[in-house]
DSSP file (Angstrom, degrees, kcal/mol; ACC not computed):
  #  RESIDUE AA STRUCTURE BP1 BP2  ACC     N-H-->O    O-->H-N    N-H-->O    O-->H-N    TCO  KAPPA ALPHA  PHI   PSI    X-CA   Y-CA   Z-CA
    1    1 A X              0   0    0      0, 0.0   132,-2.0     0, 0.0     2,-0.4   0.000 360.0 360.0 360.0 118.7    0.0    0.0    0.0
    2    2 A X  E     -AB 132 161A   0    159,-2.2   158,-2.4   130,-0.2   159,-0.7  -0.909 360.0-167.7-107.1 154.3    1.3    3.4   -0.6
    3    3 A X  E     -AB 131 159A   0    128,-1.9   128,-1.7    -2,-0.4     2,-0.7  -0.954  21.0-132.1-149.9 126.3   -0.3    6.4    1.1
    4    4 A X  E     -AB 130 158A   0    154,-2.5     2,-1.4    -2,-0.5   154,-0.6  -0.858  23.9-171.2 -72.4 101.1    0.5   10.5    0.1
    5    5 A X  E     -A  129   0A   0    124,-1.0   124,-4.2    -2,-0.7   152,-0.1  -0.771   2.2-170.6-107.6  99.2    1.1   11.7    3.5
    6    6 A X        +     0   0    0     -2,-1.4     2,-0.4   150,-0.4     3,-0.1   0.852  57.2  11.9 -72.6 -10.5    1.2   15.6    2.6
    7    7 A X  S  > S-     0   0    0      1,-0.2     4,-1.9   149,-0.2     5,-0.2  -0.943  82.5 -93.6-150.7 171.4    2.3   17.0    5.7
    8    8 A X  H >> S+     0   0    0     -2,-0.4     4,-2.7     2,-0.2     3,-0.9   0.998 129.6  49.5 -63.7 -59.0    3.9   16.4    9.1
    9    9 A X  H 3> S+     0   0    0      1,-0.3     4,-2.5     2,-0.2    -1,-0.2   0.916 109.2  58.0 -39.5 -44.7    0.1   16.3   10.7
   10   10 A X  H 3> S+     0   0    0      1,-0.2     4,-1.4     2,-0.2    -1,-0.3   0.953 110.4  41.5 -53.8 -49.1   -0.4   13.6    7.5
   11   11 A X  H <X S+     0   0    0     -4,-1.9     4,-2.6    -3,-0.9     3,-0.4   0.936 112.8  51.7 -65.9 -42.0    2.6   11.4    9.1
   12   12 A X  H  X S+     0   0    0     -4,-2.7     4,-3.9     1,-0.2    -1,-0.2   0.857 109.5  51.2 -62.1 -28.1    1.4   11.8   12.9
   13   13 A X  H  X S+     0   0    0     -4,-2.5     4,-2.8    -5,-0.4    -1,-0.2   0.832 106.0  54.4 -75.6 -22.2   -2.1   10.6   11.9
   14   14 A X  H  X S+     0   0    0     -4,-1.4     4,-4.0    -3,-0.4     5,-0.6   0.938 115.6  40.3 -81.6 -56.3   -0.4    7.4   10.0
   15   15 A X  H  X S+     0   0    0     -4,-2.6     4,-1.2     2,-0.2    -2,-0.2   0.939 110.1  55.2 -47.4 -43.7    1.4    6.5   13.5
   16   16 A X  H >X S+     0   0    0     -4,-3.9     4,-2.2     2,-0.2     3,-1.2   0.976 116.5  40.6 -57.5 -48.0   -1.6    7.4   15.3
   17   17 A X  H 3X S+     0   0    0     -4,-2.8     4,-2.1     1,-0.4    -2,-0.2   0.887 110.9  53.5 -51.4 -48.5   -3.3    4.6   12.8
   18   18 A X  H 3X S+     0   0    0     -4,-4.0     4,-1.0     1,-0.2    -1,-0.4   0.746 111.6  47.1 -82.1 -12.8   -0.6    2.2   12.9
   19   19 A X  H X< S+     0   0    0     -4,-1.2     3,-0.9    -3,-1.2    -2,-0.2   0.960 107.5  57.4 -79.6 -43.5   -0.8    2.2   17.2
   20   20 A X  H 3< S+     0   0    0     -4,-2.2    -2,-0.2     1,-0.2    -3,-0.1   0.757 119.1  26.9 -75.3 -27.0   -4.4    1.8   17.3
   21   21 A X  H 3< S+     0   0    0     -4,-2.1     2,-0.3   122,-0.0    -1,-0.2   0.339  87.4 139.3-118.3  19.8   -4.5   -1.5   15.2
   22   22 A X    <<  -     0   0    0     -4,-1.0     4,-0.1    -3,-0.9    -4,-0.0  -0.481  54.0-122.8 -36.9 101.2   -0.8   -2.7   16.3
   23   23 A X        -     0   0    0     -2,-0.3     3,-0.1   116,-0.1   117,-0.0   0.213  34.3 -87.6 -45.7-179.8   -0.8   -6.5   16.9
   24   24 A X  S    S+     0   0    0      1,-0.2     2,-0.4    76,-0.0    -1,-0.1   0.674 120.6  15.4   3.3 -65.9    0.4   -8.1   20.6
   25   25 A X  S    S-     0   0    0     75,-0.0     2,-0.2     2,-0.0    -1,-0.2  -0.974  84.8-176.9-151.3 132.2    3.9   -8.2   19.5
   26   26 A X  E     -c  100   0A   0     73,-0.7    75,-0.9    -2,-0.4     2,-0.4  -0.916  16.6-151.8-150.8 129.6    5.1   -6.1   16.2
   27   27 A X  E     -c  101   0A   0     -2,-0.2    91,-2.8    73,-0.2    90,-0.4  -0.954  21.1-166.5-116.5 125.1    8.5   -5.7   14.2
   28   28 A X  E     -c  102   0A   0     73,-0.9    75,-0.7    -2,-0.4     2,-0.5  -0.395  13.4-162.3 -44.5  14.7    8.9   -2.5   12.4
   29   29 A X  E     -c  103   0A   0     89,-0.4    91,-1.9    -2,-0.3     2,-1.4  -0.065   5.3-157.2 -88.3 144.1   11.2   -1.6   10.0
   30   30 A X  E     +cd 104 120A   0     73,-1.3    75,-0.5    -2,-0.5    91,-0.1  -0.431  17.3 175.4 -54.4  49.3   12.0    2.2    9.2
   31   31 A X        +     0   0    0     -2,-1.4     2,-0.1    89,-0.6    91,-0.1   0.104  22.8 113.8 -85.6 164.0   13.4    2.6    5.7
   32   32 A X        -     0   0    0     89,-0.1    91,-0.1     6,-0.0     3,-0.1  -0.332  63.2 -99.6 142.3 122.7   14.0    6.2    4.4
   33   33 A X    >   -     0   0    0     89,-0.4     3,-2.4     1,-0.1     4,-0.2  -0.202  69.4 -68.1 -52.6 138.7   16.9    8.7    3.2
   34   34 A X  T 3  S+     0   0    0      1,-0.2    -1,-0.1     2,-0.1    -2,-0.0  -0.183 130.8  29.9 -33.7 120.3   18.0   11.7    6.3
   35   35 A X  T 3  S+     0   0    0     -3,-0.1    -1,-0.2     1,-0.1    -2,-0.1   0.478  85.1 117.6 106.2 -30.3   15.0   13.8    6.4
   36   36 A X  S <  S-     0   0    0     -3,-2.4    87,-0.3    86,-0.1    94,-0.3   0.661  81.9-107.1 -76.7  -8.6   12.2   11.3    5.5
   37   37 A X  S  > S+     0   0    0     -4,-0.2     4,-1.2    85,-0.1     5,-0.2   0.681  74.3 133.0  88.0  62.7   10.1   11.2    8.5
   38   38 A X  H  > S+     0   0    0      1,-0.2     4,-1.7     2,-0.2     5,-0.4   0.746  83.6  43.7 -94.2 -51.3   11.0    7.7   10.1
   39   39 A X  H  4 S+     0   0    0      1,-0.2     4,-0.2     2,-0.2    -1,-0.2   0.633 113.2  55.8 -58.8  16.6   11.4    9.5   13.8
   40   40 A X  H >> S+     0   0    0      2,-0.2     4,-3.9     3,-0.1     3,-0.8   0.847 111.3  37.8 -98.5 -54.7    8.5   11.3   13.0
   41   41 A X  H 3X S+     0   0    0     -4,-1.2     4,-1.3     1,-0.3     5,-0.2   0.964 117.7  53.1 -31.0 -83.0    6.4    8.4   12.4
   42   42 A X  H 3X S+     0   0    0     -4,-1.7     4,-2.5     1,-0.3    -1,-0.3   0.596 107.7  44.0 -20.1 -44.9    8.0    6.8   15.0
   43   43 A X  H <> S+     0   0    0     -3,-0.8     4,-2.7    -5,-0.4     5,-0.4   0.888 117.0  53.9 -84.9 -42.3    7.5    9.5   18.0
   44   44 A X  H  X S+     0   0    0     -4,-3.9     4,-1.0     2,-0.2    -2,-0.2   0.858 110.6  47.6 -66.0 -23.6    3.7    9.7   16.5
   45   45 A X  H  X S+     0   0    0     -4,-1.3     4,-0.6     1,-0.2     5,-0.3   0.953 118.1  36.4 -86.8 -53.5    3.6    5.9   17.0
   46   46 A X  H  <>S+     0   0    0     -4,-2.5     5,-1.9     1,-0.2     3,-0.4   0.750 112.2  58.9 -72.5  -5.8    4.9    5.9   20.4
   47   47 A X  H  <5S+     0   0    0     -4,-2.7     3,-0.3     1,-0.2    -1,-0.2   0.745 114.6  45.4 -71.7 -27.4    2.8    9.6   21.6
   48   48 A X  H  <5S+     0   0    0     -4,-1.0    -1,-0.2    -5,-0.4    -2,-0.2   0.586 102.2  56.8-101.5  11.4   -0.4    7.4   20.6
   49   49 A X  T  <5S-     0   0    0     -4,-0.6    20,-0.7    -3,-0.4    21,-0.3   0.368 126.4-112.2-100.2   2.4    0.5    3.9   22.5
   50   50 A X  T   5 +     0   0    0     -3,-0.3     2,-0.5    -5,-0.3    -3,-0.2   0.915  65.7 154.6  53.3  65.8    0.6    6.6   25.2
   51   51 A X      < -     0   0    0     -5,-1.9     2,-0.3    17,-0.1    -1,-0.2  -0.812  28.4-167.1 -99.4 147.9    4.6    7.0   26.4
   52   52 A X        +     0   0    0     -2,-0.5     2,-0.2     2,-0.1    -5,-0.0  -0.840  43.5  60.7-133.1 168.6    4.3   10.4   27.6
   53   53 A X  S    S-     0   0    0     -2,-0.3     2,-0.3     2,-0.1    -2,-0.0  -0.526 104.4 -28.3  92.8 173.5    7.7   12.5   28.4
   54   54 A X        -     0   0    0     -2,-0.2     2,-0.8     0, 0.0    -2,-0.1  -0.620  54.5-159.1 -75.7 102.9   10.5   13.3   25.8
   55   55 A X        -     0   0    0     -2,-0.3     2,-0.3    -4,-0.1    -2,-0.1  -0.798  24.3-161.0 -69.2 122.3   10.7   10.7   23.1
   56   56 A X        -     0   0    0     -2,-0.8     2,-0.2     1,-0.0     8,-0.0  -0.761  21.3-103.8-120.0 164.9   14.1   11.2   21.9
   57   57 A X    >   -     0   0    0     -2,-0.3     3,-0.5     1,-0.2     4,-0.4  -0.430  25.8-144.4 -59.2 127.1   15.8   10.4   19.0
   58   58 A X  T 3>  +     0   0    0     -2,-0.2     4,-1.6     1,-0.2    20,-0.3   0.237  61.7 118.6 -74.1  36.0   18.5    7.1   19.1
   59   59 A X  T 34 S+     0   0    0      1,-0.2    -1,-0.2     2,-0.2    22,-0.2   0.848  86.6  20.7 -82.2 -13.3   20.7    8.2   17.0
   60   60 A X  T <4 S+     0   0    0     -3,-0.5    -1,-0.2     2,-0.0    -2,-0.1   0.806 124.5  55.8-100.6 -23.7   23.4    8.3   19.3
   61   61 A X  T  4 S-     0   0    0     -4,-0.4     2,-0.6     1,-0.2    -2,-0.2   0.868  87.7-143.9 -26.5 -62.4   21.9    5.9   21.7
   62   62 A X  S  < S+     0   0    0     -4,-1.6    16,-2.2    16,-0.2    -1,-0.2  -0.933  81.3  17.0 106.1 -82.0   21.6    3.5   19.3
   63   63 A X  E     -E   77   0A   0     -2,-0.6     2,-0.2    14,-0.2    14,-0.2  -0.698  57.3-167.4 -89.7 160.6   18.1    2.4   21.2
   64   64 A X  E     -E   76   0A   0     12,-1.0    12,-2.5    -2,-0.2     2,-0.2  -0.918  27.6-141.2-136.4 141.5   15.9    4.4   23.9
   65   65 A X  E     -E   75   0A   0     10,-0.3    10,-0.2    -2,-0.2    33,-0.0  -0.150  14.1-159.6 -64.0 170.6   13.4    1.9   25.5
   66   66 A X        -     0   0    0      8,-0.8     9,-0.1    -2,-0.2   -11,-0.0  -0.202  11.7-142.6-169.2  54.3    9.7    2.7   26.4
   67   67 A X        -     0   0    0      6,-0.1     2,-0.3     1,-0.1     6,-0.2  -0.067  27.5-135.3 -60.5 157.7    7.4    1.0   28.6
   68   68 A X  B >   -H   71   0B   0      4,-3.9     3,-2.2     3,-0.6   -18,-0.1  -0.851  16.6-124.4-123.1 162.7    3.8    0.9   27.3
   69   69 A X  T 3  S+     0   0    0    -20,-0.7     2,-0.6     1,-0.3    -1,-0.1   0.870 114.2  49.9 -42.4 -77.8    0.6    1.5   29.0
   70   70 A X  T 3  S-     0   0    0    -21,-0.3    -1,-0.3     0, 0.0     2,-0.3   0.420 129.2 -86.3 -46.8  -0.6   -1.0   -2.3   27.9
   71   71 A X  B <  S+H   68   0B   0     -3,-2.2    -3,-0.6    -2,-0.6    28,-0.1  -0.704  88.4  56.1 100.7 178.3    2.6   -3.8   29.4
   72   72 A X  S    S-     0   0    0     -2,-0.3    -4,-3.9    -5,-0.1    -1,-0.3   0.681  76.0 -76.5 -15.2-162.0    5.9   -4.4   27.9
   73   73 A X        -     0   0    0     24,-0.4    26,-2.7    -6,-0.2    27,-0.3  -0.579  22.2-138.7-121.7 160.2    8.5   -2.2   26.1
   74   74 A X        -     0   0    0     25,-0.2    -8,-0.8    24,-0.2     2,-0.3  -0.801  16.5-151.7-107.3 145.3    8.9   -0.6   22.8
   75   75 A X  E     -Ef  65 101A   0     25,-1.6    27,-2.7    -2,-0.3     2,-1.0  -0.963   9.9-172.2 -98.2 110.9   12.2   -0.6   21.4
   76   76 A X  E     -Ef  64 102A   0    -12,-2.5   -12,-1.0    -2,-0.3     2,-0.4  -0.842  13.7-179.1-138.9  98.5   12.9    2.1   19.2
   77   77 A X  E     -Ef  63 103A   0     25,-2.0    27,-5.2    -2,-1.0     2,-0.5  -0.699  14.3-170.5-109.9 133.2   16.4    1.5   17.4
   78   78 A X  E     - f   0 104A   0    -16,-2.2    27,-0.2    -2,-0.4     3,-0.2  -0.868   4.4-171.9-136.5 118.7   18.3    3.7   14.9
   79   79 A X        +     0   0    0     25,-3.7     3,-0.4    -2,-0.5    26,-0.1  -0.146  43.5 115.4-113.7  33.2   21.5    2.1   13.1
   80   80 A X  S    S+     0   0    0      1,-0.2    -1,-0.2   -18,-0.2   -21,-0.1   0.973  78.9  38.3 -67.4 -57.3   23.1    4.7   11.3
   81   81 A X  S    S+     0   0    0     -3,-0.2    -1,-0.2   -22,-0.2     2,-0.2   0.416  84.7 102.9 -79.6  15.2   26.1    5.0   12.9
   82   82 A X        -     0   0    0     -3,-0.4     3,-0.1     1,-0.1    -3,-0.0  -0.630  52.7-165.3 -77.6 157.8   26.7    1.7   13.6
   83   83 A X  S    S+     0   0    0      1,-0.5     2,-0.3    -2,-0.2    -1,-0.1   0.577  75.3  27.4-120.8   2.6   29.5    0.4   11.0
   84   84 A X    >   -     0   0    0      1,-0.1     3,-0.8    -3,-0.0    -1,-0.5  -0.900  69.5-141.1-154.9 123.7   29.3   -3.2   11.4
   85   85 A X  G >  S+     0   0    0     23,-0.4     3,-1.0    -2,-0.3    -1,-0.1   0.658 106.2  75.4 -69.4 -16.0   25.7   -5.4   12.7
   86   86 A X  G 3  S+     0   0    0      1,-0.2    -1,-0.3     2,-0.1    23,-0.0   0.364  84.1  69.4 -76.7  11.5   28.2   -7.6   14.7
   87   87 A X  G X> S+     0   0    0     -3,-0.8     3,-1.8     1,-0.1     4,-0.6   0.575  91.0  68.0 -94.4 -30.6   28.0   -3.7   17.2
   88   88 A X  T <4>S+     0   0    0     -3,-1.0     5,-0.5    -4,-0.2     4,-0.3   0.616  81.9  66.3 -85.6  21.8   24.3   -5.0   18.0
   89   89 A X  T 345S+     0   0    0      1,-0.2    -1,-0.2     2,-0.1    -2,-0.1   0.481  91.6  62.6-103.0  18.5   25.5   -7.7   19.8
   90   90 A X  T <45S+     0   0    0     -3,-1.8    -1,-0.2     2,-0.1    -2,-0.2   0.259  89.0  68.7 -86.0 -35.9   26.7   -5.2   22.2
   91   91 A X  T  <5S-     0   0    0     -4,-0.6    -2,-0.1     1,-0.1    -1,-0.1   0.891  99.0-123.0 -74.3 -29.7   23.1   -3.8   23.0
   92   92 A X  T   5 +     0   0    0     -4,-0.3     2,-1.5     1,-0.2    -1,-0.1   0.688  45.7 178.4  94.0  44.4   21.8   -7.1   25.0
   93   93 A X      < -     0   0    0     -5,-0.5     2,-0.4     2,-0.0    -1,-0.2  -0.431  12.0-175.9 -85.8 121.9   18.8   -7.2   22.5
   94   94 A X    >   -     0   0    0     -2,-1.5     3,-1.4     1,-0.1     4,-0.3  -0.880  24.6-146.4-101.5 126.9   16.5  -10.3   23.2
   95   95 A X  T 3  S+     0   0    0     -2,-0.4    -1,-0.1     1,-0.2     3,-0.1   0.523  97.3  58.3 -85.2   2.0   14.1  -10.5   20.8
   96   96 A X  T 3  S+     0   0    0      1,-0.1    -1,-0.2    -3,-0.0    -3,-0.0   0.558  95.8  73.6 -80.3  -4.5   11.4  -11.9   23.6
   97   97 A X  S <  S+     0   0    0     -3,-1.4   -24,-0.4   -25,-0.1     2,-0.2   0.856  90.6  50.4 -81.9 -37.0   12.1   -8.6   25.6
   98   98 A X        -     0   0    0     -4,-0.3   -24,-0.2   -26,-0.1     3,-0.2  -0.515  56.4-164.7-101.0 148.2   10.2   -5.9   23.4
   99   99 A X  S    S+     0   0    0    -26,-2.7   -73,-0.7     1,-0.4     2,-0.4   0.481  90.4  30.3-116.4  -8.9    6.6   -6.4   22.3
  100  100 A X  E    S-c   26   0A   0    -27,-0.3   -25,-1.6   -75,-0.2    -1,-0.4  -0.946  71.2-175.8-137.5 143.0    6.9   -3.7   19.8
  101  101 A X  E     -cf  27  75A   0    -75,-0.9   -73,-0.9    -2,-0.4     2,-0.5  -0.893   5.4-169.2-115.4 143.0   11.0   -2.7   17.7
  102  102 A X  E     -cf  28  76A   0    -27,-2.7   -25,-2.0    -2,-0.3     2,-0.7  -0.859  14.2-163.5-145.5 117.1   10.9    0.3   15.3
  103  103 A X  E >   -cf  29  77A   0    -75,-0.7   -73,-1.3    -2,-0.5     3,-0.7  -0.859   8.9-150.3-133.7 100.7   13.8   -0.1   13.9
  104  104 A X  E 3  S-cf  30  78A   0    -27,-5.2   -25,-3.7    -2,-0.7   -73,-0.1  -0.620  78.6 -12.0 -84.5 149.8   15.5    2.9   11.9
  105  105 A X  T >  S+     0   0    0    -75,-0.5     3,-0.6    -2,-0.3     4,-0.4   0.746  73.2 166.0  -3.3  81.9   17.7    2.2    9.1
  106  106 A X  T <   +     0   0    0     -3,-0.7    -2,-0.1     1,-0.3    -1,-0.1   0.259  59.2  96.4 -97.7  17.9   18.2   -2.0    9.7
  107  107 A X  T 3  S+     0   0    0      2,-0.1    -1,-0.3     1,-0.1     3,-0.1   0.551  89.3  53.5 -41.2 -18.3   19.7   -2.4    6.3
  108  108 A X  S <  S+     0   0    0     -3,-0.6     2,-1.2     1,-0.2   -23,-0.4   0.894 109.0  45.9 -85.7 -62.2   22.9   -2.0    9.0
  109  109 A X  S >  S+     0   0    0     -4,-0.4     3,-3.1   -25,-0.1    -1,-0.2   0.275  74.8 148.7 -79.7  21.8   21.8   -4.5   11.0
  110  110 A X  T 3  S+     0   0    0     -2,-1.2    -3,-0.1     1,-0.3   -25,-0.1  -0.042  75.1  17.4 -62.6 149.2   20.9   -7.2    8.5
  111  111 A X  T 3  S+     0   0    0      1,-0.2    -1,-0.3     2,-0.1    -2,-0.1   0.444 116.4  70.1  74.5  -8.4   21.5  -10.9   10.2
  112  112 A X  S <  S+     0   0    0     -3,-3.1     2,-0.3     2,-0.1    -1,-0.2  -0.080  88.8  73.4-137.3  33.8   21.6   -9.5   13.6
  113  113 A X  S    S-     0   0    0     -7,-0.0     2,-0.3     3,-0.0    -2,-0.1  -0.963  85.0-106.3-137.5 168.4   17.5   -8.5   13.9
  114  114 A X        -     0   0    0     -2,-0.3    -2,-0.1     1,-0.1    -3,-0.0  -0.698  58.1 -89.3 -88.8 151.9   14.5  -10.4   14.3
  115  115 A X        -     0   0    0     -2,-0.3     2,-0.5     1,-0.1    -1,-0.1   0.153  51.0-103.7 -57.7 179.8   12.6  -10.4   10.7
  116  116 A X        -     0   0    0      1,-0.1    20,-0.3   -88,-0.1   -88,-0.2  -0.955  20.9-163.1-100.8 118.7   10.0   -7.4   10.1
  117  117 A X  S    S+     0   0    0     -2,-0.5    20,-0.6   -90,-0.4     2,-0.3   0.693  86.3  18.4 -38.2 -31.4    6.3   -7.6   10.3
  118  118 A X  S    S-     0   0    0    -91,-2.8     2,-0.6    17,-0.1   -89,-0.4  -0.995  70.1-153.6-148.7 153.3    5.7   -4.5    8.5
  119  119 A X  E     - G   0 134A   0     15,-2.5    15,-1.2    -2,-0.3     2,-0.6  -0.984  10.6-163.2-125.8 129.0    8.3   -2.7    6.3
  120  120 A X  E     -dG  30 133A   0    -91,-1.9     2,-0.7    -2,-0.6   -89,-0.6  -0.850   2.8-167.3-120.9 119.6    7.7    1.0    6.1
  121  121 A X  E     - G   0 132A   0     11,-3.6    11,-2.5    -2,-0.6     2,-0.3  -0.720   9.7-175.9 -87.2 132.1    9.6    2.7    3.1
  122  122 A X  E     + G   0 131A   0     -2,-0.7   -89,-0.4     9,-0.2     2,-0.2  -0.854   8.3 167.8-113.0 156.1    9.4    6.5    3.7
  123  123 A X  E     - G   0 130A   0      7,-0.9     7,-1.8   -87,-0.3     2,-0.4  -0.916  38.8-107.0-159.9-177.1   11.0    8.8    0.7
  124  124 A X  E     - G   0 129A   0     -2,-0.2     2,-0.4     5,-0.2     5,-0.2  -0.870  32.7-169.5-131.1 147.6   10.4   12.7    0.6
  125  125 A X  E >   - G   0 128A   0      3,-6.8     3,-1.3    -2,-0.4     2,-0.3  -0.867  52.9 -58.7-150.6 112.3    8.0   14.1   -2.1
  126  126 A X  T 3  S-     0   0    0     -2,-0.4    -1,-0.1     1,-0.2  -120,-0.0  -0.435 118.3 -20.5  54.5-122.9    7.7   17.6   -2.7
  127  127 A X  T 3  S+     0   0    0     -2,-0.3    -1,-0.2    -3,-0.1     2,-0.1   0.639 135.7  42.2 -88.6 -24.8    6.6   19.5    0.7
  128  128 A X  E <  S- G   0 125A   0     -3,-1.3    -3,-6.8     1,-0.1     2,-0.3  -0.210  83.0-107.3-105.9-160.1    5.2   16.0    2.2
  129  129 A X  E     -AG   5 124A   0   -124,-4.2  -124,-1.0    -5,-0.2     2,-0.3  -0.666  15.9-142.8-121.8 174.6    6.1   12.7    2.4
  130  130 A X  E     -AG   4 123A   0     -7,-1.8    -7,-0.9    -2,-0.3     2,-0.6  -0.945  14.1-145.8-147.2 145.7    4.9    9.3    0.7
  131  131 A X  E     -AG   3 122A   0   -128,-1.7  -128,-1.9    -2,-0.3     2,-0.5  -0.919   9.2-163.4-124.1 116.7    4.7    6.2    2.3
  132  132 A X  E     -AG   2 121A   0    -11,-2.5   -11,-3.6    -2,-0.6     2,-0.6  -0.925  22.1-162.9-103.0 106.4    5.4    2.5    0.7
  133  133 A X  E     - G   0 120A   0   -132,-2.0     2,-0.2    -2,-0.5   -13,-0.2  -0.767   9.5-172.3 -80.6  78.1    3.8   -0.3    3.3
  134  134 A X  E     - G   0 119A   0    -15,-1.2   -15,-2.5    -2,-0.6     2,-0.4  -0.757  17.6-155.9 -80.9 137.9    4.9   -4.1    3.0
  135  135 A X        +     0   0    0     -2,-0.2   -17,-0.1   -17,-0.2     6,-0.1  -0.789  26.4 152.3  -0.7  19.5    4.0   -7.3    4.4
  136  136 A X        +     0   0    0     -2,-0.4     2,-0.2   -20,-0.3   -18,-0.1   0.363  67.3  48.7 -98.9   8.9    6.2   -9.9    4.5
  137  137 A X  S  > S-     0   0    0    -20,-0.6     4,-0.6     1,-0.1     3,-0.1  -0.614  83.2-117.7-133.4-177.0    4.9  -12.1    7.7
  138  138 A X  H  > S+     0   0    0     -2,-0.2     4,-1.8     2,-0.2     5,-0.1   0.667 119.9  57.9 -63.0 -51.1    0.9  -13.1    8.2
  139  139 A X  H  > S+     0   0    0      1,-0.2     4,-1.3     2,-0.2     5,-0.2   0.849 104.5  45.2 -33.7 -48.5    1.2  -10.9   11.5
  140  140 A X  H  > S+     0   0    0      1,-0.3     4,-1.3     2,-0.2     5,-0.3   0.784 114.2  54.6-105.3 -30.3    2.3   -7.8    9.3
  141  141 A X  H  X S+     0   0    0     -4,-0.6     4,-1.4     1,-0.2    -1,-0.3   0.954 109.1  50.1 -52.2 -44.3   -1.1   -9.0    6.5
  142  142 A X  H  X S+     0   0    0     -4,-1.8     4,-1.8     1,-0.2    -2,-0.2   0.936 116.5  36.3 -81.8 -30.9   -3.5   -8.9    9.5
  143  143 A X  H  X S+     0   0    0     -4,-1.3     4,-1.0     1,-0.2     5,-0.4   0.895 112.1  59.1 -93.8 -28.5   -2.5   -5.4   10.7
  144  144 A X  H  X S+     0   0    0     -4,-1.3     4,-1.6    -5,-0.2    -1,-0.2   0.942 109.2  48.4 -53.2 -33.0   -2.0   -4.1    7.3
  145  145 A X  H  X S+     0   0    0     -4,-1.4     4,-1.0    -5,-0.3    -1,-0.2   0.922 112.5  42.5 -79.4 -29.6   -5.7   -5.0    6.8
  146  146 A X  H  < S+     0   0    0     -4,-1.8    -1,-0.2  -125,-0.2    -2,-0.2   0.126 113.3  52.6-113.0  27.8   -7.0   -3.5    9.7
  147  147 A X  H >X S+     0   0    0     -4,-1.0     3,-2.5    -3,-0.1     4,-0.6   0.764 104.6  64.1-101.2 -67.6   -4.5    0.2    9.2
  148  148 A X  H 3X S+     0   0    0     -4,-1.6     4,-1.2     1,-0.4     5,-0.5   0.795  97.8  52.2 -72.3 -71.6   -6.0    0.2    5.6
  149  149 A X  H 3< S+     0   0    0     -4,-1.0    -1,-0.4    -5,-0.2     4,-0.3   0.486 114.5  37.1 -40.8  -8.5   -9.5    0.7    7.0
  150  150 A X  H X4 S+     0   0    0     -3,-2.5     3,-3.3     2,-0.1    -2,-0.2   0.823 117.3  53.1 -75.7 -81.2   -8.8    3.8    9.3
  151  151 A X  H >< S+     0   0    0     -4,-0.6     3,-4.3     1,-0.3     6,-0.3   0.769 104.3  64.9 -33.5 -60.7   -6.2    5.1    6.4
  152  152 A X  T 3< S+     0   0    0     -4,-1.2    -1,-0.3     1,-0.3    -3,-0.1   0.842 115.5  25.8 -12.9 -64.2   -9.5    4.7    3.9
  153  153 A X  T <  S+     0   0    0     -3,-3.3     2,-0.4    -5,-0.5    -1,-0.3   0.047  87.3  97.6-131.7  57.1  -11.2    7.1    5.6
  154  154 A X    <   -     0   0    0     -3,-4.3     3,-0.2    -4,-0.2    -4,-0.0  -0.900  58.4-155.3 -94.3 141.8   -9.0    9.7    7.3
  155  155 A X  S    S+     0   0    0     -2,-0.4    -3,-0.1     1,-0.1    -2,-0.1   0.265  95.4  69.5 -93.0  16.2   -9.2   12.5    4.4
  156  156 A X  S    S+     0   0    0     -5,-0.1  -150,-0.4  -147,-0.1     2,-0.2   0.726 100.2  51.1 -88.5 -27.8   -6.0   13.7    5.9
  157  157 A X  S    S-     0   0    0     -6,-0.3     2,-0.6    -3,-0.2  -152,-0.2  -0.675  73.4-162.0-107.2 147.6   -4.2   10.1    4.3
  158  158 A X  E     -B    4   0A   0   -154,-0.6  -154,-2.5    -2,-0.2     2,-0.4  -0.976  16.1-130.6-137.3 127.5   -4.8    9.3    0.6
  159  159 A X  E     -B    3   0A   0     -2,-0.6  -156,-0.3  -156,-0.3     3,-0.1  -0.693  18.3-171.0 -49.9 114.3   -4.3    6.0   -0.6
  160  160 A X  E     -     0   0A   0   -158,-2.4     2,-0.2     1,-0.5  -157,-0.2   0.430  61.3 -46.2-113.8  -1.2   -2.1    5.8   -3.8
  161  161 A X  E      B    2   0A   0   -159,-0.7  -159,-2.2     1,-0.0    -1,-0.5  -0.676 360.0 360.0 163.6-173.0   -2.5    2.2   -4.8
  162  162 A X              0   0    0   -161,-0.3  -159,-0.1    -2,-0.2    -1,-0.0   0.085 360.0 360.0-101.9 360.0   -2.4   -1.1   -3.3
């Protein structure tokens, strides 16, 4: 699915969407040039699972953790500056620990993350953004079906094909 997200308000509303029909346990990854809105997404996804406080960016962190309202932690990982994925085995990441990963730019990390449920390609398009959603797991089909109906009819989100 790809979605016209025309503004920053456009982006928060797609996080708010993607929290409200977020599975039990969820991987994430963030694709997207410097600039595309993955931490945008990202802060909108965790403001609406309700972590309240200063979301901050990882990028030097590498992760910031999150407990959420419903129980367990978000992980919220950003791997630019790592220069080699054999550095996240440094972090103590268990993949049974987090019930949700949002995981910016894990083209770094390849072999050293747990697979994605939902792959969100972000790219920068004019004044807004546009948004590429894939699928690759059964998990990441069921929430993809039940985001498309909210996106459907926010008029703030536009669908741009399938």
């Amino acid at each position: 699915m790809r979605i016209d997200l025309p503004d920053a308000d456009a982006t928060d509303r797609l996080g708010q969407a993607l929290a409200r029909t977020r599975p039990a346990s969820a991987v994430v990854h963030l694709h997207g040039d410097l600039g595309a809105g993955k931490s945008t997404l990202a802060r909108a996804l965790l403001r609406a699972l309700g972590v309240t406080g200063t979301i901050r960016s990882p990028t030097y962190t590498l992760i910031e953790r999150y407990p959420l309202q419903g129980g367990g932690e978000a992980w919220h990982l950003d791997l630019y500056r790592i220069a080699d994925a054999g550095e996240l085995d440094f972090l103590g990441l268990d993949e049974g620990a987090a019930v949700l990963w949002l995981i910016e730019w894990p083209e770094r990390g390849r072999g050293h993350l747990p697979a994605p449920d939902l792959e969100v390609h972000l790219e920068v398009d004019g004044l807004g953004r546009r948004a590429r959603l894939l699928v690759p797991t059964p998990v990441g089909e069921q929430w993809l079906g039940q985001l498309e109906a909210i996106v459907r009819a926010d008029p703030s989100l536009r669908v741009i094909s399938e």
